[in-house]
C-alpha positions in Angstrom: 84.3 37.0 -53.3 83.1 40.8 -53.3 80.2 40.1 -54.4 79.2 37.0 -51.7 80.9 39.4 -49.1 78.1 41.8 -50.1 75.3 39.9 -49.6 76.4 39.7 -45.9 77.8 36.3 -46.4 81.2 35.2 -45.1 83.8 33.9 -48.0 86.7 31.7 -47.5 89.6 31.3 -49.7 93.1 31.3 -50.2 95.2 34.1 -51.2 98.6 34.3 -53.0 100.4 37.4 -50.8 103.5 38.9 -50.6 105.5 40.0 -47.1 107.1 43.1 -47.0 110.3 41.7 -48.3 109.2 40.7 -51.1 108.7 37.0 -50.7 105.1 35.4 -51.8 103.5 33.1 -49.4 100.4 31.1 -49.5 97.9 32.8 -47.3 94.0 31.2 -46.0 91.6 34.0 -45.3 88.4 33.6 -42.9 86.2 37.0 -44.0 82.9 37.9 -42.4 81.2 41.1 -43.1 79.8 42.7 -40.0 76.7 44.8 -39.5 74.9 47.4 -38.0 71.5 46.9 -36.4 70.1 48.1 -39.5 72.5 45.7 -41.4 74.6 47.8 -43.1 77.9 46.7 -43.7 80.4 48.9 -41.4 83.5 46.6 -41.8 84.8 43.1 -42.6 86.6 41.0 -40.0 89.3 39.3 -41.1 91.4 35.7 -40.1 94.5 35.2 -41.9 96.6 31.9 -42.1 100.1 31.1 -43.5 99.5 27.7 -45.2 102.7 28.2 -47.4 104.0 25.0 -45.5 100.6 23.7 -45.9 101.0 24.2 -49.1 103.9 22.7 -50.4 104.3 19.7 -48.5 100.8 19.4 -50.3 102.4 19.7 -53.6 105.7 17.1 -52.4 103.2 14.8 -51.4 101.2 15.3 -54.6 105.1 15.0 -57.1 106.2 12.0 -55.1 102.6 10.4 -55.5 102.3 11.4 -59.3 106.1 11.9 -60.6 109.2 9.8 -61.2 111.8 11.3 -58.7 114.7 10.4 -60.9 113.2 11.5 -64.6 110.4 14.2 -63.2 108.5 12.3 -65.6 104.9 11.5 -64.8 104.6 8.0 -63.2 102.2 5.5 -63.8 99.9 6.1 -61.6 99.7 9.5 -63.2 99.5 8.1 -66.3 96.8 6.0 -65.9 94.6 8.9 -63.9 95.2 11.0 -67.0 94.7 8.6 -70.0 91.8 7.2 -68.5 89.9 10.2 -68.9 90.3 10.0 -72.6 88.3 7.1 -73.1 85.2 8.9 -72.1 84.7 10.8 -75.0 83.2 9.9 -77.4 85.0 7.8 -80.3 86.0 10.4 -82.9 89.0 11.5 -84.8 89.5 14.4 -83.1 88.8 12.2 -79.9 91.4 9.4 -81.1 94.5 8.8 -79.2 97.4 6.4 -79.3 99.7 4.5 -76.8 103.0 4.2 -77.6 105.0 1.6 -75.1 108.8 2.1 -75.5 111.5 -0.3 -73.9 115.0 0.6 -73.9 117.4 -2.0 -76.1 120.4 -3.3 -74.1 120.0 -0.5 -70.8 120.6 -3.8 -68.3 124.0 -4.2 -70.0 125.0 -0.7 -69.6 123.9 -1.5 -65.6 125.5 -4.1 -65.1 128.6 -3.1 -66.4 128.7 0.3 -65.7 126.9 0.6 -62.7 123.1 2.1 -61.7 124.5 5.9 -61.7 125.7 5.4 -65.2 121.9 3.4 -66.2 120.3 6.7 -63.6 121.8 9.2 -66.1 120.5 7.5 -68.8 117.0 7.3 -67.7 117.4 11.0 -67.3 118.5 11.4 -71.0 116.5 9.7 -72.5 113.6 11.8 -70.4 115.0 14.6 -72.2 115.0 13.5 -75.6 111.8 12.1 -75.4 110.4 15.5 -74.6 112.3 17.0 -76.9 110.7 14.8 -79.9 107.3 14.9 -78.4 104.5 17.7 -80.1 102.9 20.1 -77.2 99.4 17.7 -77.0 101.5 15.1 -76.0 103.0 13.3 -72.6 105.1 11.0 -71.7 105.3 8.8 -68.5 108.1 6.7 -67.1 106.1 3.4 -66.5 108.8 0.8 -65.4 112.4 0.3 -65.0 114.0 0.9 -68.6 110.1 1.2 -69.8 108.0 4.8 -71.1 104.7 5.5 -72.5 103.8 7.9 -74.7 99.9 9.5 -75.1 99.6 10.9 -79.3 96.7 12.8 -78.8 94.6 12.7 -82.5 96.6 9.6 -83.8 96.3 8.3 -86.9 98.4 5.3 -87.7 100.8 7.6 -90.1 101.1 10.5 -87.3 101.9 7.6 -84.6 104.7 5.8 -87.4 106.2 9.3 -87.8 106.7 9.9 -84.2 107.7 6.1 -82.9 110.2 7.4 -85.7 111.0 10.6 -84.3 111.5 8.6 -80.6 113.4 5.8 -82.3 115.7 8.6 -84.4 116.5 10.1 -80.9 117.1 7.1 -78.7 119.2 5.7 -81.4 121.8 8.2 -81.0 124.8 8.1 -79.2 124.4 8.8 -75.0 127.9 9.9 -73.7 127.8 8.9 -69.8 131.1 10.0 -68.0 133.1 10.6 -70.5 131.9 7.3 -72.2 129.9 6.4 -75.4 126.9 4.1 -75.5 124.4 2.9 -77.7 121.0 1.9 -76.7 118.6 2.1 -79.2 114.6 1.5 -78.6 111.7 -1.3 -79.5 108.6 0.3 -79.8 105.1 -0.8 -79.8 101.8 1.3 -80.3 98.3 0.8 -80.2 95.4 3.3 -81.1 91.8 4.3 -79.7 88.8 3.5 -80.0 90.5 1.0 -83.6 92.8 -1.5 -81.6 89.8 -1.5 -78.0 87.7 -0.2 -75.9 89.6 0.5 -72.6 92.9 2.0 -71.8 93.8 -1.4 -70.4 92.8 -2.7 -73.6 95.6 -0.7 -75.8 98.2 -0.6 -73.1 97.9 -4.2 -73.5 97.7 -4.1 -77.5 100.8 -1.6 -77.2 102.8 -4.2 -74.9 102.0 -7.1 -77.1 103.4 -4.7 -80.4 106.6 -3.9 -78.6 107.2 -7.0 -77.4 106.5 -8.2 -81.6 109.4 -5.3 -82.2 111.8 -6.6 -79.9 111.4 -10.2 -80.8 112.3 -8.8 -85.1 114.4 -6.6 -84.2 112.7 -3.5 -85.1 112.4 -0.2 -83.6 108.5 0.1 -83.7 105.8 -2.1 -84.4 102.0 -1.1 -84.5 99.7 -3.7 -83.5 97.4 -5.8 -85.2 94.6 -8.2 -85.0 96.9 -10.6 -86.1 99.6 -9.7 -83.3 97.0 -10.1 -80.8 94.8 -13.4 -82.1 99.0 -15.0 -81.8 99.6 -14.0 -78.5 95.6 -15.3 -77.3 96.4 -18.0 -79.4 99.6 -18.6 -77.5 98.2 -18.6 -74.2 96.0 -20.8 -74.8 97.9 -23.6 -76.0 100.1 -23.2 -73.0 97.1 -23.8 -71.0 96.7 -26.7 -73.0 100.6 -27.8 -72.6 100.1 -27.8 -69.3 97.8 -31.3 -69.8 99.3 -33.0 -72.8 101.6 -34.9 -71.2 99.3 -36.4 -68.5 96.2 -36.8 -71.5 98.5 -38.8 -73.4 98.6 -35.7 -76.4 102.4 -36.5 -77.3 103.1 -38.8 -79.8 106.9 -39.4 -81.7 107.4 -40.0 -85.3 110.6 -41.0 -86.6 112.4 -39.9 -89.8 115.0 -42.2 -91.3 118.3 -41.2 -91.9 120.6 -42.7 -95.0 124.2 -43.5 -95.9 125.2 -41.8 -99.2 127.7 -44.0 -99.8 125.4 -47.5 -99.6 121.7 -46.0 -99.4 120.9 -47.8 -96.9 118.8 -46.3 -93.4 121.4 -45.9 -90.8 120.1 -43.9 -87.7 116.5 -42.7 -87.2 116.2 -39.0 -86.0 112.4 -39.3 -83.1 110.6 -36.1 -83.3 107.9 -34.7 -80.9 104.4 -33.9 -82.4 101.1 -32.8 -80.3 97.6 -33.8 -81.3 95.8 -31.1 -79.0 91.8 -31.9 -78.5 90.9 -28.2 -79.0 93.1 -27.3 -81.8 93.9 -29.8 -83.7 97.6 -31.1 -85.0 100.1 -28.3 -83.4 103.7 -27.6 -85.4 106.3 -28.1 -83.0 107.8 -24.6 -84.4 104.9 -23.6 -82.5 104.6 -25.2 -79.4 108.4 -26.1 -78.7 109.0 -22.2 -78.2 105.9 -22.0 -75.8 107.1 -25.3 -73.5 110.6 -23.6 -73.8 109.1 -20.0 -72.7 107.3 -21.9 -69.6 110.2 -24.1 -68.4 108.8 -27.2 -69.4 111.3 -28.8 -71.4 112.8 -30.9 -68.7 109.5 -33.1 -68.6 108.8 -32.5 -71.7 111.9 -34.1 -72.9 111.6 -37.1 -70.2 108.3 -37.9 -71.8 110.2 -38.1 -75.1 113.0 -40.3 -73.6 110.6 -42.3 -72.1 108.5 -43.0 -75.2 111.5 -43.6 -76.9 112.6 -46.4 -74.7 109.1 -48.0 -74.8 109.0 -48.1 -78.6 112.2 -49.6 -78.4 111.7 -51.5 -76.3 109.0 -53.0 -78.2 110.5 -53.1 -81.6 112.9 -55.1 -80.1 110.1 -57.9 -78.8 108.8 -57.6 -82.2 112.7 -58.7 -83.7 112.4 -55.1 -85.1 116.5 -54.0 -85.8 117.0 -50.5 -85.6 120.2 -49.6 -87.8 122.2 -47.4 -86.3 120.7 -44.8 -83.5 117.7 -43.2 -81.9 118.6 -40.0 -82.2 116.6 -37.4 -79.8 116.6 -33.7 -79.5 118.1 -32.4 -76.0 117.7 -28.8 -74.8 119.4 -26.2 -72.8 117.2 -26.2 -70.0 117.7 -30.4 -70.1 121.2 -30.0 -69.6 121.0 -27.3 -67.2 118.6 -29.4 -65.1 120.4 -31.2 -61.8 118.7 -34.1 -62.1 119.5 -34.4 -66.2 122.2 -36.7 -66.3 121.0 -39.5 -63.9 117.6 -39.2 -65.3 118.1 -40.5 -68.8 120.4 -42.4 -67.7 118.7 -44.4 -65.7 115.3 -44.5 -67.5 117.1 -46.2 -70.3 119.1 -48.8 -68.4 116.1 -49.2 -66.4 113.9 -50.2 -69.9 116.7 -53.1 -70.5 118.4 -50.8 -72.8 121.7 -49.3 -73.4 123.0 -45.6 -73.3 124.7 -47.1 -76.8 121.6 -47.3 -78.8 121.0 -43.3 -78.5 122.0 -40.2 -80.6 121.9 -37.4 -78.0 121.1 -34.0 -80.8 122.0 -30.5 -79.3 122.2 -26.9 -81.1 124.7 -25.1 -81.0 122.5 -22.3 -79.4 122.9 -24.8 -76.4 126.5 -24.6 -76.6 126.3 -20.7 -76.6 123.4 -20.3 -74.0 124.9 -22.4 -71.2 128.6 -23.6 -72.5 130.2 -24.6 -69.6 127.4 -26.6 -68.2 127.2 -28.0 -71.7 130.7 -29.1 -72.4 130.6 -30.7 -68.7 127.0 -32.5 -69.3 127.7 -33.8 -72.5 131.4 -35.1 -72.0 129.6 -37.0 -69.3 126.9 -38.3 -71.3 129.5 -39.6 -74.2 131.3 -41.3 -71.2 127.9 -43.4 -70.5 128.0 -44.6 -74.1 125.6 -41.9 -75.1 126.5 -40.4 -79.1 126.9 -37.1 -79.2 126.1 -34.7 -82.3 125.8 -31.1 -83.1 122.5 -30.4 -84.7 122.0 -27.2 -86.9 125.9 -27.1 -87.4 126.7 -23.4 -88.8 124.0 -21.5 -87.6 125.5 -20.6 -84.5 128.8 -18.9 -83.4 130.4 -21.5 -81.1 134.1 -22.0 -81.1 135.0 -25.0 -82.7 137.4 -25.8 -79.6 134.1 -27.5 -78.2 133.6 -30.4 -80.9 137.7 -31.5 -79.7 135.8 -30.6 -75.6 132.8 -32.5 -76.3 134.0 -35.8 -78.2 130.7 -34.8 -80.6 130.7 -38.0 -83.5 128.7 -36.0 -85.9 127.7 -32.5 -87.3 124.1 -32.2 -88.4 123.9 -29.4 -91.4 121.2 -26.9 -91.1 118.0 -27.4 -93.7 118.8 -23.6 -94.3 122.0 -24.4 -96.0 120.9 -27.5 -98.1 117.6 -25.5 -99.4 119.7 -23.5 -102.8 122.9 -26.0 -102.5 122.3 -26.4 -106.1 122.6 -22.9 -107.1 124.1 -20.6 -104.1 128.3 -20.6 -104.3 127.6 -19.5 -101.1 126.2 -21.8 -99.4 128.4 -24.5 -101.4 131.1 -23.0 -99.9 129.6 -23.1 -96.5 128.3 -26.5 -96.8 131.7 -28.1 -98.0 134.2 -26.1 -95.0 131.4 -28.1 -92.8 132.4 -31.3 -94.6 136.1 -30.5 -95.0 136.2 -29.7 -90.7 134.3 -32.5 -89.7 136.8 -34.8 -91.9 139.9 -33.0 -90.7 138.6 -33.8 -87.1 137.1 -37.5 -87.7 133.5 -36.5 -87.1 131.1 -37.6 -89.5 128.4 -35.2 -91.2 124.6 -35.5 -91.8 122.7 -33.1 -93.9 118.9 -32.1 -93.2 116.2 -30.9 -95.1 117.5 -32.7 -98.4 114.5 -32.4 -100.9 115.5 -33.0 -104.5 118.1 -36.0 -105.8 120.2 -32.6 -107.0 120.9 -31.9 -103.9 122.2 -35.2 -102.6 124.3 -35.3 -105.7 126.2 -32.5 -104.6 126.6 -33.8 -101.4 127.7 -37.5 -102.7 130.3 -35.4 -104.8 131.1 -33.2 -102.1 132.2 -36.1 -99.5 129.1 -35.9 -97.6 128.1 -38.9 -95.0 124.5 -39.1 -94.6 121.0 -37.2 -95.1 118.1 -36.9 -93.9 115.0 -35.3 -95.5 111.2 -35.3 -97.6 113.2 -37.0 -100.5 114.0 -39.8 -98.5 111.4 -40.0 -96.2 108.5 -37.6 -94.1 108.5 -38.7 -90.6 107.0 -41.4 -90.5 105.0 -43.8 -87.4 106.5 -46.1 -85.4 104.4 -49.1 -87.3 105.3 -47.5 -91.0 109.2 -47.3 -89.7 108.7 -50.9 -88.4 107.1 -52.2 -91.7 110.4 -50.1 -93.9 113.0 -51.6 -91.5 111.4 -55.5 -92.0 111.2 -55.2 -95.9 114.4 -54.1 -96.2 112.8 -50.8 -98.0 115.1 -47.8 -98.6 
């Protein structure tokens, strides 16, 4: 300033100044030196502003544009100004950085129930802890609802596990809201610059997909990985994909038999969906059945399987093809929850010349759970239209048995899971023969899957088991191989 002031220039600036009682204020300053006719400086005049008001509505402007009014913590648009600017240096350790994306564990819950002050003074808790744990270099930002970032500046992928530790350690603990306790907890994923990409939308992404991977195992932090990202790409894909099969004619059911004990002989055949996709090939349907299910397609989805049911029965029966016992087909929760469920398969199979009769209708018990009085309504319907009802996966879930008396279920399917160390696991013995014991205490008959080894069905003949179904018996199997077993009489 002096010196620009003494080359005869005139300076303009702000000043921080102080009135005479004491107070500062934010003062702009016009100063022009003014000479004599020889030029000489004589004095300097002076304009003075108070821009205090200026000023700070400035700086409101600037906190309610870049900070979170309930946490003070930097929002996302702050976020993103800031980390961007670290992908501009150059890749280096010192220049390495990670993004850790943290999402509170059951913080709707405490909302719901407890009301938004109770999840507000939360939020502001768990600001303070996360501060707290963080090292001076780094910042956090509240990015969503329930959801914060962290930048670790110099991140290593043991510096960035020992804080996700830290943050996990703190969140884990016990947040006492008026005069209450709760427990939240935290899934954490994190992803590292310039290792995991390129751009900051890159490893936001990366760190999204990780936490995401956490809160799906149950795990407080999860780094990403090439692997956790060629799954998700993978994923979207093949529901693009989905989208088509069902039009392109991509679905096709096999059929694996199902076997007394007591006689050996086939009685009920269990269709199963399977995909033959153009681009990738033969799809397990414990990979695609969670995508149709995460895109709400299992209503068509599972008309397509009814459909193709009726048609191959439909044919069988021109061909003098006898099916023993039923068609069994897998229904799902967002099937039953569908308005236009009931009718529909109905319909389709009375309108194919067949009867509700011939069909095994399978539900899980995580249907049961997920939508139980729906359920119980649905599927006392559907056993009133003639349609067999059985509980697949029996034991796996936590449904109260005063359903199976609700639902007038004829059969209880036991869970591969339990079969797999029958042989050797008291255990699952015990397990597998309270199953048996219930279902003959309430006249229901029982069917074990997954069974592998003649071992195992021996256990079962000896426990008082019905029926199995499994590789020993049979893979699933095409319509003409199941046609060609049921003519020969072959068991």
């Amino acid at each position: 300033m002096h010196r620009k002031l003494q080359s005869g220039q005139t300076w303009k600036g702000v000043f921080i100044n102080v009135h005479r009682n004491g107070d500062e204020y934010v003062e702009e300053a016009v100063i022009t030196p003014v000479t004599n006719e020889v030029g000489d400086i004589i004095y300097y005049l002076a304009e003075k502003k108070d821009i205090t008001a200026l000023r700070d509505a400035k700086d409101s402007i600037l906190k309610l544009t870049h900070y979170d009014s309930l946490t003070e913590l930097p929002n996302r648009a702050y976020f993103i100004e800031e980390a961007s600017m670290l992908t501009n240096f150059p890749p280096s350790d010192n220049n390495s950085f990670a993004i850790l994306f943290a999402d509170l564990d059951r913080f709707k819950e405490l909302n719901d129930t407890n009301g938004h002050l109770a999840g507000d003074l939360a939020l502001q808790e768990v600001a303070r802890r996360v501060e707290k744990a963080l090292p001076p270099s780094d910042f956090v930002a509240r990015v969503g609802g329930d959801e914060f970032v962290v930048v670790h500046h110099r991140a290593t992928p043991d510096t960035t596990a020992e804080l996700a530790a830290r943050l996990s350690g703190a969140l884990n603990q016990a947040f006492i809201i008026k005069g209450r306790e709760f427990f939240l907890g935290v899934s954490i994923g994190a992803s590292i610059w310039p290792h995991d990409g390129e751009t900051l939308s890159d490893i936001m992404a990366n760190a999204d997909l990780a936490m995401y991977k956490a809160k799906s195992l149950g795990q407080s932090f999860v780094p990403y990985t090439g692997l956790i990202g060629s799954r998700f790409h993978r994923a979207v894909e093949l529901s693009h994909q989905l989208s088509h099969a069902i039009h392109n004619n991509q679905f096709h059911l096999v059929y694996q038999p199902k076997y007394d004990l007591a006689t050996g002989e086939m009685m009920g055949v269990e269709a199963l969906l399977r995909w033959e996709s153009p681009k990738f090939g033969s799809v397990s349907p414990a990979e695609f059945i969670p995508i149709v299910e995460k895109h709400q397609m299992m209503f068509p989805v599972g008309k397509w399987v009814i459909t193709a049911a009726c048609e191959q029965l439909h044919q069988w029966k021109s061909e003098g093809v006898v099916l023993p016992g039923h068609l069994a087909v897998n229904i799902s929760v967002q099937q039953i929850e569908h308005p236009d469920f009931l009718d529909g398969i109905t319909n389709l199979i009375v309108n194919a010349g067949l009867s509700p009769s011939m069909f095994e209708l399978e539900v899980t018990e995580s249907v049961l759970m997920s939508a139980p009085d729906r359920a119980v309504h649905v599927l006392m319907e559907l056993a009133a239209r003639g349609f067999c009802i059985s509980i697949d996966d029996f034991g796996t879930g936590f449904s109260s048995l005063s359903y199976l008396k609700k639902l007038d279920a004829k059969i209880l399917k036991i869970d591969k899971s339990f079969i797999d160390n029958i042989t050797t696991s008291t255990h699952d013995q015990v397990i597998v023969k309270s199953i048996v014991d219930l279902a003959q205490n309430l006249g229901l008959s029982v069917i074990a899957e997954g069974v592998e080894t003649k071992e195992q069905e021996q256990h079962l003949i000896d426990i008082g088991c019905n029926a199995a179904q499994g590789f020993y018996y049979s893979k699933p199997i095409t319509a003409e191989a199941l046609k060609d077993k049921i003519l020969s009489g072959a068991q």
